[in-house]
C-alpha positions in Angstrom: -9.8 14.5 -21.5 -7.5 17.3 -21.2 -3.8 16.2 -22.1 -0.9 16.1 -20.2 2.5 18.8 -20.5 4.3 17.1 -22.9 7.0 15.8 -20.1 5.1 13.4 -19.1 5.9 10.1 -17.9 5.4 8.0 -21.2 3.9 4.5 -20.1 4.8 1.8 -22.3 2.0 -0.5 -21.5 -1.2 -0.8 -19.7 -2.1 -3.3 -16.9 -6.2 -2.8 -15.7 -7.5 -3.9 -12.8 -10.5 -3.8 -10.8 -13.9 -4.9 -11.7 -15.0 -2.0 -12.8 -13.2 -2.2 -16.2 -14.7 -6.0 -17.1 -16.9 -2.9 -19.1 -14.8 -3.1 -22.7 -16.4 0.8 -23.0 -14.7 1.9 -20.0 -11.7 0.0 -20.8 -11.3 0.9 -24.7 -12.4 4.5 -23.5 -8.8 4.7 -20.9 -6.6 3.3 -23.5 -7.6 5.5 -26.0 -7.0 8.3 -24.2 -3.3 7.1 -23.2 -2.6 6.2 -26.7 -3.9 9.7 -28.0 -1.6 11.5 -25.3 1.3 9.4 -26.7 0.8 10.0 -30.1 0.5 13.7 -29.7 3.7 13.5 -27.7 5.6 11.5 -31.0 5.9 8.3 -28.5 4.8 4.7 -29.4 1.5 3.1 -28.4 1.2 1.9 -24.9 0.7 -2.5 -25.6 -2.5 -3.2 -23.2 -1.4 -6.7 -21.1 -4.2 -9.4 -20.4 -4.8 -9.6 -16.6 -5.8 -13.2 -15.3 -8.9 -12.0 -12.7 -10.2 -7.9 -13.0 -12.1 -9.0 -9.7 -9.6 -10.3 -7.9 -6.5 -8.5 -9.0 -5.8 -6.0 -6.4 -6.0 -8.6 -3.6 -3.7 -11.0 -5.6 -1.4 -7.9 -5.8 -1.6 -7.3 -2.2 -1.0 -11.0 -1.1 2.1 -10.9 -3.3 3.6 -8.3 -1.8 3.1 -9.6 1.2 5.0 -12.8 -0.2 7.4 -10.7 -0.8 7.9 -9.1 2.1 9.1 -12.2 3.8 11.4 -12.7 1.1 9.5 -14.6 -1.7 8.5 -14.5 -5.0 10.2 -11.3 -6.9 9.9 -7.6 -6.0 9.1 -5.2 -8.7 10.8 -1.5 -7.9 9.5 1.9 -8.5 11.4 5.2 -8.6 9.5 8.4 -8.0 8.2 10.7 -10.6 9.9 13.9 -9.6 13.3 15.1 -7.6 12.1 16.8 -4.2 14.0 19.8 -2.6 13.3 21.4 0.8 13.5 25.2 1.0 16.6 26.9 3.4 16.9 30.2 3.8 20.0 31.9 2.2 23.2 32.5 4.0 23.3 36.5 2.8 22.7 38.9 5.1 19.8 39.7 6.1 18.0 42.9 4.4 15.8 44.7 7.3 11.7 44.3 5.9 12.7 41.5 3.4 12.7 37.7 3.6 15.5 35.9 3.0 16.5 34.3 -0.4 15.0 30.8 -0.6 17.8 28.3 -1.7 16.4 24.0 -2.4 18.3 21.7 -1.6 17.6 18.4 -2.9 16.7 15.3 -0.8 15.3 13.0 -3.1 16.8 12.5 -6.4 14.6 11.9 -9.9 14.1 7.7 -9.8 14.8 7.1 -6.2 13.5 3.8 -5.4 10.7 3.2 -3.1 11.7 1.3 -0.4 15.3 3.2 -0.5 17.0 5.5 2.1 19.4 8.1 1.3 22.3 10.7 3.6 21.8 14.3 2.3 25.5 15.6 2.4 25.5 18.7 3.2 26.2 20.9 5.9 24.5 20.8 9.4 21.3 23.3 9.8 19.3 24.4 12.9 16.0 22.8 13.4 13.8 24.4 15.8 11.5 22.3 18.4 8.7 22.7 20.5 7.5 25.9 18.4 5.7 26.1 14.7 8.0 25.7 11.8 7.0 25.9 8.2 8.7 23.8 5.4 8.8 24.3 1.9 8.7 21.8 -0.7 9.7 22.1 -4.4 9.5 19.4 -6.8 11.0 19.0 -10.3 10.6 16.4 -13.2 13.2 18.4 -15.6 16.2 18.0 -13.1 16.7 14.6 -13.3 20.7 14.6 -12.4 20.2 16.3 -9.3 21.6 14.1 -6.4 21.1 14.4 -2.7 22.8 17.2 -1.5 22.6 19.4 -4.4 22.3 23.1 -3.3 20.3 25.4 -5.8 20.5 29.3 -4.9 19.2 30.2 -8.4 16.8 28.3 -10.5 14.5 29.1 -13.6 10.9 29.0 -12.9 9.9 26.3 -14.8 12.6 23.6 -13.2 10.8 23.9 -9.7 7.2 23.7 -8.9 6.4 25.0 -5.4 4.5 22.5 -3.6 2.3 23.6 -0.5 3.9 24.3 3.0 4.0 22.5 5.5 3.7 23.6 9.4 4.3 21.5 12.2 5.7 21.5 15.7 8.2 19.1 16.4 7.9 17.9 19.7 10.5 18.3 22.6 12.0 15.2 24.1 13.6 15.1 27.3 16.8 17.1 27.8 15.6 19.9 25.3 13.7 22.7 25.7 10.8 24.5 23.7 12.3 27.3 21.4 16.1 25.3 21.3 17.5 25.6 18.1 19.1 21.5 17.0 22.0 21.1 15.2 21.0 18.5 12.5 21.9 16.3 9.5 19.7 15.5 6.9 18.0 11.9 5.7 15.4 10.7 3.3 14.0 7.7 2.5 10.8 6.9 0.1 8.6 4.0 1.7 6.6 1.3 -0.6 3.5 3.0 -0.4 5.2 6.3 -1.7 5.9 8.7 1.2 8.6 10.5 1.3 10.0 11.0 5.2 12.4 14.0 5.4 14.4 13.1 8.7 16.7 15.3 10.7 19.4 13.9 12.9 20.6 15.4 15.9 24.2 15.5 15.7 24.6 15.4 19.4 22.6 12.4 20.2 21.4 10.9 17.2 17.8 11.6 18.3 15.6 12.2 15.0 12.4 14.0 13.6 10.5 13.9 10.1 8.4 15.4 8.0 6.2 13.2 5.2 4.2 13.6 2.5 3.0 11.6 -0.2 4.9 11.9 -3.2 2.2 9.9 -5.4 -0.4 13.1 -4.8 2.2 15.7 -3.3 -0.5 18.5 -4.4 -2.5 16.6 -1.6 -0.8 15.1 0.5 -1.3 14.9 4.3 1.7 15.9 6.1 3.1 15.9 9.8 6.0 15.7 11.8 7.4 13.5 14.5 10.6 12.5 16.8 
């Protein structure tokens, strides 16, 4: 199997589940491969944990959480694998026939929990309604001590990876019109099941929109917006 860049996330010890890997060659065949990624990277050998039921893990799991939900039994976080900036264009003036600089400015810090919200401090921007708009997406696992709110204007390649664009048209809600420019603030939050919602605020009325994508398989991920 082709290895991973060497910044990978370096597990520490390996829970299967699913039925499919009762088969010791399947099994033996995935933790070899972890453990050979590890070594090459100088880190110690992932410990592989006993699981009680291959069959009937992932619906133990799911009845757990759902335990959990309604406050019982105890909740086990995640943090996501990368920091996640959203593309604004730069406040220079404009050059007739160019684009404008792309600055990121981060909305998700490195380890955000899922489940967690966050305010993006930082000044207000324009969001347009009613007409396409494209967003762009970067995403970093180097700049881990980037917090919400960070404003990049100059970065080296390798500390952002551009992730696709996404267009949508936001709708217009009563008392706006198509085309009207929205002065907005900034939110994110990360649900449990690892989307990430970019939200902007109206700072007139409160009234919001989002953006989402999944930030488990942002190279694929399904993206939309809504008020």
């Amino acid at each position: 199997a082709e290895a991973p860049a060497a910044d990978f996330i370096k597990p520490t010890a390996i829970l299967f589940n699913g039925g499919v890997l009762k088969s010791n060659l399947l099994a033996d065949r995935l933790s070899d491969t972890i453990n050979e990624w590890l070594i090459n990277a100088d880190a110690e050998f992932a410990k592989q944990l006993s699981g009680l039921d291959l069959d009937l893990a992932v619906a133990s799991g799911a009845s757990y959480y759902g335990a959990v939900r309604r406050g019982q039994g105890v909740r086990i976080r995640g943090g996501i694998a990368s920091a996640y900036y959203v593309g604004i264009e730069s406040a220079m003036p404009a050059i007739p026939g160019m684009a404008p600089p792309m600055e990121a400015l981060c909305v998700a810090p490195f380890g955000m929990e899922e489940g967690s919200s966050v305010q993006v401090p930082s000044q207000e921007f324009g969001l347009v309604i009613g007409q396409p708009v494209h967003f762009q997406f970067f995403g970093s696992t180097t700049r881990r001590e980037d917090q919400a709110g960070t404003h990049l204007d100059h970065w080296a390649p390798e500390e952002l990876d551009e992730l696709p664009e996404i267009q949508v048209t936001l709708p217009v809600s009563e008392g706006r019109r198509e085309g009207e420019v929205v002065p907005v603030t900034l939110a994110s939050r990360v649900t449990e099941l690892g989307t990430l919602y970019l939200e902007a605020i109206a700072t007139d009325n409160g009234q919001k929109w989002h953006v989402e994508f999944d930030v488990r398989e942002d190279s694929n991920s399904d993206s939309n917006g809504e008020a």
